[in-house]
C-alpha positions as CSV (number, residue, x, y, z in Angstrom):
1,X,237.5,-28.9,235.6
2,X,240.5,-31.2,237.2
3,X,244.1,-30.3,235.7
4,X,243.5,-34.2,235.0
5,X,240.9,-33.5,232.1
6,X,242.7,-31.0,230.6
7,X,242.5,-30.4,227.6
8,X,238.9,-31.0,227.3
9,X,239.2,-32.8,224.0
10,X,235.6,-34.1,223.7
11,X,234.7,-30.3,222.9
12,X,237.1,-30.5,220.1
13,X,235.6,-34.0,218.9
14,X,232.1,-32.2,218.9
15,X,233.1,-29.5,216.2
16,X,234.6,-32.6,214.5
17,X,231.3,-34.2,214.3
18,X,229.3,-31.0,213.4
19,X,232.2,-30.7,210.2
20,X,231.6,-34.1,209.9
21,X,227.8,-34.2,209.5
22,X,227.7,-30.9,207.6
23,X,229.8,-32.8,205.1
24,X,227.4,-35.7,205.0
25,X,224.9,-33.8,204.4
26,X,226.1,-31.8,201.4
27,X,227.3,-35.4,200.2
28,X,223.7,-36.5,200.4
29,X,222.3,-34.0,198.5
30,X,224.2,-35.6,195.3
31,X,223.0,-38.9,195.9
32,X,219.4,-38.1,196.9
33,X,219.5,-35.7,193.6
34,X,220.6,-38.8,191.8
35,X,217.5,-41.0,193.4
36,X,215.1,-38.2,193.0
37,X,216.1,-37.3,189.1
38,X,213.3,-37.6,186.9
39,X,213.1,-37.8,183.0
40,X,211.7,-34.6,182.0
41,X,210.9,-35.3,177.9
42,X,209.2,-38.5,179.5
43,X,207.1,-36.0,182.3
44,X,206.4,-33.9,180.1
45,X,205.1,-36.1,177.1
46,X,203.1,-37.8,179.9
47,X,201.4,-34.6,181.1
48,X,200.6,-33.3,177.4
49,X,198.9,-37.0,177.0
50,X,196.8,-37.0,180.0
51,X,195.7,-33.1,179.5
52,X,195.1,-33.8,175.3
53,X,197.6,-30.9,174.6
54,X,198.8,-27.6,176.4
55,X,195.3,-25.1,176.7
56,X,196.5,-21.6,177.8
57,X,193.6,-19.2,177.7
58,X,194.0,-16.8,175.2
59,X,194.0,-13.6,178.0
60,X,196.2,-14.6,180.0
61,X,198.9,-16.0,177.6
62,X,201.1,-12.6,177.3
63,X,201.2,-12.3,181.3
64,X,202.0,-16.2,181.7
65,X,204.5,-15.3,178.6
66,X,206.1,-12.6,181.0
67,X,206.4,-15.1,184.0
68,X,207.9,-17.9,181.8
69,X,210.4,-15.8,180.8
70,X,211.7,-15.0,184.3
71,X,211.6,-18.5,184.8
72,X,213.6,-19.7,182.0
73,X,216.1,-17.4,182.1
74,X,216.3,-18.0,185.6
75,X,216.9,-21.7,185.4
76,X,219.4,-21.0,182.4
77,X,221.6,-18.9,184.9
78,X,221.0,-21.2,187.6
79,X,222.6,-23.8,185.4
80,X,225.8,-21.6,184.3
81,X,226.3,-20.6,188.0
82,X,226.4,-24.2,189.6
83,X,228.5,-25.3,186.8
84,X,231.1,-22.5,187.7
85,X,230.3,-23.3,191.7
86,X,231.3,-27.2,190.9
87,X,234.2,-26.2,188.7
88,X,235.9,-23.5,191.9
89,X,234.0,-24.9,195.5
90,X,237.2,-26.6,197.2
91,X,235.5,-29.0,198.8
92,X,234.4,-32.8,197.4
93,X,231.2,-32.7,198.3
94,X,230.1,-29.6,198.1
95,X,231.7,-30.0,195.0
96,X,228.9,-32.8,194.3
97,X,226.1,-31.0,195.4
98,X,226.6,-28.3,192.8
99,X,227.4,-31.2,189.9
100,X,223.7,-32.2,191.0
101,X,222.4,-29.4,190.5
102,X,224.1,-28.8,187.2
103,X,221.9,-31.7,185.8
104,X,218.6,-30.5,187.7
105,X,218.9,-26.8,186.1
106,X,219.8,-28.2,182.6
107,X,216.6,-30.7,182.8
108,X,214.5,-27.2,184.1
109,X,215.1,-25.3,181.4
110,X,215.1,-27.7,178.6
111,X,211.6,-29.0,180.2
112,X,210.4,-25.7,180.5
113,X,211.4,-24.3,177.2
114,X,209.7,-27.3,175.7
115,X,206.3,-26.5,177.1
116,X,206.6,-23.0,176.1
117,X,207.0,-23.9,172.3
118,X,203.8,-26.4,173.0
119,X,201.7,-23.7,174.6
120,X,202.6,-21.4,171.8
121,X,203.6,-18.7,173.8
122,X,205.7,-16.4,172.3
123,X,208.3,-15.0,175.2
124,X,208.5,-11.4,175.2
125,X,212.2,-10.0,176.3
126,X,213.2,-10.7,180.2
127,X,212.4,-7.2,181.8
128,X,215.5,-4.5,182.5
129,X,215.2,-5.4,186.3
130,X,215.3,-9.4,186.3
131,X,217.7,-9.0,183.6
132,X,220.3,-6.7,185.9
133,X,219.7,-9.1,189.0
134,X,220.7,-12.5,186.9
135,X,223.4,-10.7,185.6
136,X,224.8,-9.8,188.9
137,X,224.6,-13.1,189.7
138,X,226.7,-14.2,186.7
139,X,229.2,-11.3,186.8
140,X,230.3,-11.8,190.3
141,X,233.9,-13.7,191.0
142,X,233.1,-13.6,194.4
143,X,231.6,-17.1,195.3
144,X,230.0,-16.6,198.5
145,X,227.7,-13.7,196.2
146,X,227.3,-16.6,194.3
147,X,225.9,-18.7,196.9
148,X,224.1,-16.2,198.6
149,X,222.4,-14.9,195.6
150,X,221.7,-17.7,193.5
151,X,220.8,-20.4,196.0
152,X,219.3,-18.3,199.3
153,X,217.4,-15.3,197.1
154,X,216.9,-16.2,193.2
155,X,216.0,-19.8,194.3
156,X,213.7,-18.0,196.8
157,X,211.9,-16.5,194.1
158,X,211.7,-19.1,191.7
159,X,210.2,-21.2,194.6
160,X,207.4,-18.6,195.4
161,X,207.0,-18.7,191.5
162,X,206.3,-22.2,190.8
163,X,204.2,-22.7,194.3
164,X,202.0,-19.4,193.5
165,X,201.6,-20.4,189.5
166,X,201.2,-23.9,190.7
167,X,198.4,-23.6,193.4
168,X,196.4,-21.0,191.0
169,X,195.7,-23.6,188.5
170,X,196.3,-21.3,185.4
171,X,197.0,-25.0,183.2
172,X,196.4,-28.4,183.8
173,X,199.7,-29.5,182.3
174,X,201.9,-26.9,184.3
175,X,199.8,-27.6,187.6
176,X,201.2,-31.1,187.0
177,X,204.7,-30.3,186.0
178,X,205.9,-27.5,188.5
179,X,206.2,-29.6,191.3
180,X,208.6,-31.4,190.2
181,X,210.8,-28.4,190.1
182,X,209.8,-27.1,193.6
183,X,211.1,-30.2,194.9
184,X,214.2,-29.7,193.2
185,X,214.6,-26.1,193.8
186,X,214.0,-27.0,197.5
187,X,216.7,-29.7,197.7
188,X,219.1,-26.9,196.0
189,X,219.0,-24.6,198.9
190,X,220.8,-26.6,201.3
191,X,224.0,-26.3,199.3
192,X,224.1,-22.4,200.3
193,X,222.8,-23.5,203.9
194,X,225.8,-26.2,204.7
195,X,228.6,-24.8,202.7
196,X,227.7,-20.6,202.9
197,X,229.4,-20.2,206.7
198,X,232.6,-21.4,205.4
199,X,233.1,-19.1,202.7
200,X,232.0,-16.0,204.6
201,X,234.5,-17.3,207.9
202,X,236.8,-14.5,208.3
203,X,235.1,-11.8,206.6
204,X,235.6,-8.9,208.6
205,X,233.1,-6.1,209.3
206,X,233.9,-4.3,206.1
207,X,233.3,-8.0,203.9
208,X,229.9,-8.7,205.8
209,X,229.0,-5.1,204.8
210,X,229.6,-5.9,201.4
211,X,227.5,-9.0,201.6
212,X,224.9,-7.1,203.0
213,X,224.5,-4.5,200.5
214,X,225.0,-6.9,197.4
215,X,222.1,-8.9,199.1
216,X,220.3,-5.8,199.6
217,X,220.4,-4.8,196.1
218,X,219.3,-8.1,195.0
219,X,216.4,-8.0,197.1
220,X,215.2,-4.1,196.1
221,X,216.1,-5.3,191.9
222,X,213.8,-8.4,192.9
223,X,210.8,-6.0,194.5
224,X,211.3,-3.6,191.4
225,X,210.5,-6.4,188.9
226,X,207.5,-7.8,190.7
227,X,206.0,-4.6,191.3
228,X,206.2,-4.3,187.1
229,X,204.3,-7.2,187.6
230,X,201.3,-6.2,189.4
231,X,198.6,-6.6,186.7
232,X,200.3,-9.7,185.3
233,X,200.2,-11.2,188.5
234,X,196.2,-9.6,188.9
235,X,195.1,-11.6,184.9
236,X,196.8,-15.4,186.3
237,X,194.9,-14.7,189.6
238,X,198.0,-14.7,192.1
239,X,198.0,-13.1,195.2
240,X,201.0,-10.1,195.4
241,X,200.8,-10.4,199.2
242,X,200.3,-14.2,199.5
243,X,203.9,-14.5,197.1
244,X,205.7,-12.0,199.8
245,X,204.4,-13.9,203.3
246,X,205.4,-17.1,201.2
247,X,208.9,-15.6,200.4
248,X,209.7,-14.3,204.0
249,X,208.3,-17.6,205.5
250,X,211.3,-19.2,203.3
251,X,213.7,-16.7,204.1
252,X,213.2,-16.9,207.9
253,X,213.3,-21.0,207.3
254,X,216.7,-20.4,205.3
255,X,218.4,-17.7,208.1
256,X,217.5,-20.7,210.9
257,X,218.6,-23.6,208.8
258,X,222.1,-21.9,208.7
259,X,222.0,-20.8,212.0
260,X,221.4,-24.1,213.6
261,X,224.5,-25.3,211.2
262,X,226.9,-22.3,212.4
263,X,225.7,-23.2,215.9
264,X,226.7,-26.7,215.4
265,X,230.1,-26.0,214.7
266,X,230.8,-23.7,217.4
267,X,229.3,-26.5,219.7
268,X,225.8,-24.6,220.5
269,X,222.9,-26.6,221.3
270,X,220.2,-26.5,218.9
271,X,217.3,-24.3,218.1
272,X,216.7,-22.8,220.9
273,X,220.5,-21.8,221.4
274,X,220.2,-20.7,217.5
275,X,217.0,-18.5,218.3
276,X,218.7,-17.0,220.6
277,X,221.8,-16.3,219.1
278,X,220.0,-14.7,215.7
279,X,218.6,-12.6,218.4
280,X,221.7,-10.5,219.1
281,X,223.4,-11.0,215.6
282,X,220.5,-9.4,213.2
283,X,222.2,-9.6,210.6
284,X,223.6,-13.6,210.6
285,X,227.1,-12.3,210.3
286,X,226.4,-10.2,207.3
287,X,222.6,-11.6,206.0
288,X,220.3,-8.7,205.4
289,X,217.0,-10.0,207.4
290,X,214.1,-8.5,208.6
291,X,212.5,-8.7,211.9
292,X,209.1,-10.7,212.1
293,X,207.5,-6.9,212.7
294,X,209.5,-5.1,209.6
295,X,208.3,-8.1,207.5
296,X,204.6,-7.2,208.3
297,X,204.8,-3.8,208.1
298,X,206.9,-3.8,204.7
299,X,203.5,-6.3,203.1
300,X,201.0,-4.3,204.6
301,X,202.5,-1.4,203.0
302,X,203.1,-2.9,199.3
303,X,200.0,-4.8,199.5
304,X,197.4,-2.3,201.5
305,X,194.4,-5.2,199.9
306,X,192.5,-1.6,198.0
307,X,192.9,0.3,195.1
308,X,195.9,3.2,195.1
309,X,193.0,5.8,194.7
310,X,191.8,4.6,198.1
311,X,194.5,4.8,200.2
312,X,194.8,7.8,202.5
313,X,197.7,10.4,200.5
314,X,200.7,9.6,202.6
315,X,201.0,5.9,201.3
316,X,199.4,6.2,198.3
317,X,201.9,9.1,197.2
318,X,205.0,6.6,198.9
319,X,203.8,3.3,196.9
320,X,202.5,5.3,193.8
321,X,206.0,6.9,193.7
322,X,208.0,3.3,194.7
323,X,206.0,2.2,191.5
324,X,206.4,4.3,189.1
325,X,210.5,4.7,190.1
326,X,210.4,0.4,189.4
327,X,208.9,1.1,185.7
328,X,211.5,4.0,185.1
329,X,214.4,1.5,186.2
330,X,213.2,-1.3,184.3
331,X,213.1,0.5,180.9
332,X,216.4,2.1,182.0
333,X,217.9,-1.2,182.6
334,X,216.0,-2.7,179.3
C-alpha cells in the first residue's frame, strides 16, 4: 500500500457499516414486533371457538400441569427481565428491542395463564431446579448474564418447549396457539445475538471465565429439571432425545449468528471466515459450546433409546446416578 493511501480509511468505514447495520437490525426488531403483535384474548377466544372448549385428557393433565408451569413462570420472568434490560441497555435501539419484548412476554403469560384456568389444570409448584435457574436469572446485576441467560439459553428452552408440545398434538387448542409464541420467542433471540458482543468487549480472561461457568450452571440446572421430567415428558408423548438435538441445533444456530456479527465488526468476511474463526476460539470469547462430537456423544448417553435395566453397568450406574443426584437437588432446591 502507497504512503498515498494511507490511512486506509475505507477499513475504518467498513466497521462503521457493520455498527451501523447491527443497529438496524436491533431497531427492526421493535418495529417488526410491532407489525407482527397479535391480540392474544382475541387468539385465544378464537381457538376455544373453533375447538368447542379446551379437552385435556384426563391422564395426561398433571404432566401437561408440570410443563405449563415451567412455561408460565418462565414467560413471567422473561417479562421482568426485559423490562429491567429496557430500563439499563444504553443503547436506543437495543433499548427498543427489549421494550418489544416487554409487551410480547406480558401477552405470553397472560395468554397462557388464561388457557390454563380454561383447561382446568390445576398448576402444581415450579420444581426446586427451574425455580433456582429463573432465579439466577432475576438475581443477577450483571447484564450480559442477563442476556446470555435469558435470551440465548431460557429462550432456548422455552423454544424446544413449545415446538416439542406443539408438534405432539397433546390439544387442539394449544397445537393452534403455541406458534404464535415460537415465532415470538424466535424474534427475541436476536436482541442477545446483536447487542451480547458489546457488553462482553473487554472482558478479560478472568470475566469470560465467569460467563462461562454462570452459563455452565444454567445449562447443568436446565438438564437437572428435564431429567425430573422424564416420565412426564414419556405420558404427553415427547421425545427426550428429539428436545436435546432440537436444543443444540439452536444453540449452534445462535453461537454462528453471533459469530458472523462479531466478524462483521472486526471486518471478517462472512460465514466461512466465521466457521473458521469459532474453530480456534471454542469457546466464542467466553460461550460454553460443545463440539458437534461432544453434542452426540452427551444424547447418546442421556438418551441410550432402552430401558436403565438394559444398559450394560458402566452407563447405567453413571445415568442411574446423574438421575437420582437431579431428584435429590430439586427437592433440596424446593
Amino acid at each position: 500500500m502507497s504512503a498515498k493511501n494511507w490511512p486506509p480509511y475505507e477499513l475504518l468505514d467498513d466497521r462503521v457499516e457493520a455498527a451501523e447495520a447491527r443497529t438496524r437490525k436491533l431497531a427492526r426488531i421493535y418495529h417488526v414486533s410491532q407489525e407482527q403483535a397479535w391480540d392474544g384474548r382475541a387468539l385465544l377466544a378464537q381457538l376455544i371457538e373453533r375447538h368447542g372448549g379446551v379437552h385435556v385428557k384426563p391422564e395426561q393433565q398433571e404432566s401437561l400441569g408440570k410443563i405449563l408451569s415451567i412455561l408460565l413462570w418462565g414467560e413471567l420472568a422473561a417479562w421482568s427481565i426485559s423490562a429491567e434490560l429496557a430500563e439499563k441497555l444504553d443503547d436506543v435501539d437495543a433499548k427498543m428491542a427489549a421494550t418489544s419484548q416487554v409487551f410480547d412476554e406480558a401477552r405470553h403469560f397472560y395468554v397462557l395463564r388464561d388457557y390454563v384456568r380454561a383447561a382446568g389444570i390445576t398448576l402444581p409448584r415450579l420444581g426446586g431446579l427451574s425455580k433456582k435457574l429463573l432465579t439466577e436469572m432475576l438475581d443477577t446485576h450483571d447484564l450480559a448474564r442477563k442476556l446470555i441467560g435469558m435470551q440465548l439459553l431460557v429462550e432456548n428452552i422455552a423454544l424446544v418447549l413449545f415446538k416439542q408440545i406443539g408438534d405432539a398434538r397433546i390439544e387442539p387448542v394449544l397445537t393452534d396457539l403455541l406458534p404464535y409464541y415460537e415465532k415470538d420467542e424466535a424474534r427475541h433471540v436476536g436482541l442477545g445475538v446483536l447487542y451480547l458482543p458489546k457488553l462482553m468487549q473487554g472482558l478479560g480472561r478472568v470475566g469470560r471465565a465467569r460467563m462461562w461457568l454462570f452459563q455452565l450452571e444454567v445449562n447443568l440446572l436446565s438438564l437437572g429439571s428435564g431429567l425430573n421430567l422424564r416420565e412426564d415428558f414419556h405420558i404427553l408423548g415427547l421425545d427426550p432425545r428429539a428436545m436435546t438435538d432440537y436444543s443444540f441445533k439452536l444453540q449452534r444456530d445462535v453461537f454462528r449468528r453471533i459469530r458472523q456479527e462479531d466478524d462483521r465488526a472486526e471486518g471478517g468476511d462472512g460465514e466461512e471466515h466465521s466457521r473458521a474463526r469459532a474453530e480456534q476460539d471454542p469457546n466464542l470469547k467466553g460461550m460454553f459450546r460443545m463440539s458437534r462430537q461432544g453434542q452426540q456423544r452427551f444424547t447418546g448417553f442421556l438418551h441410550p433409546g432402552k430401558p436403565l435395566e438394559e444398559l450394560d453397568p458402566t452407563h447405567r450406574f453413571f445415568l442411574g446416578g446423574l438421575i437420582k443426584a437431579a431428584a435429590a437437588t430439586n427437592r433440596m432446591f424446593s
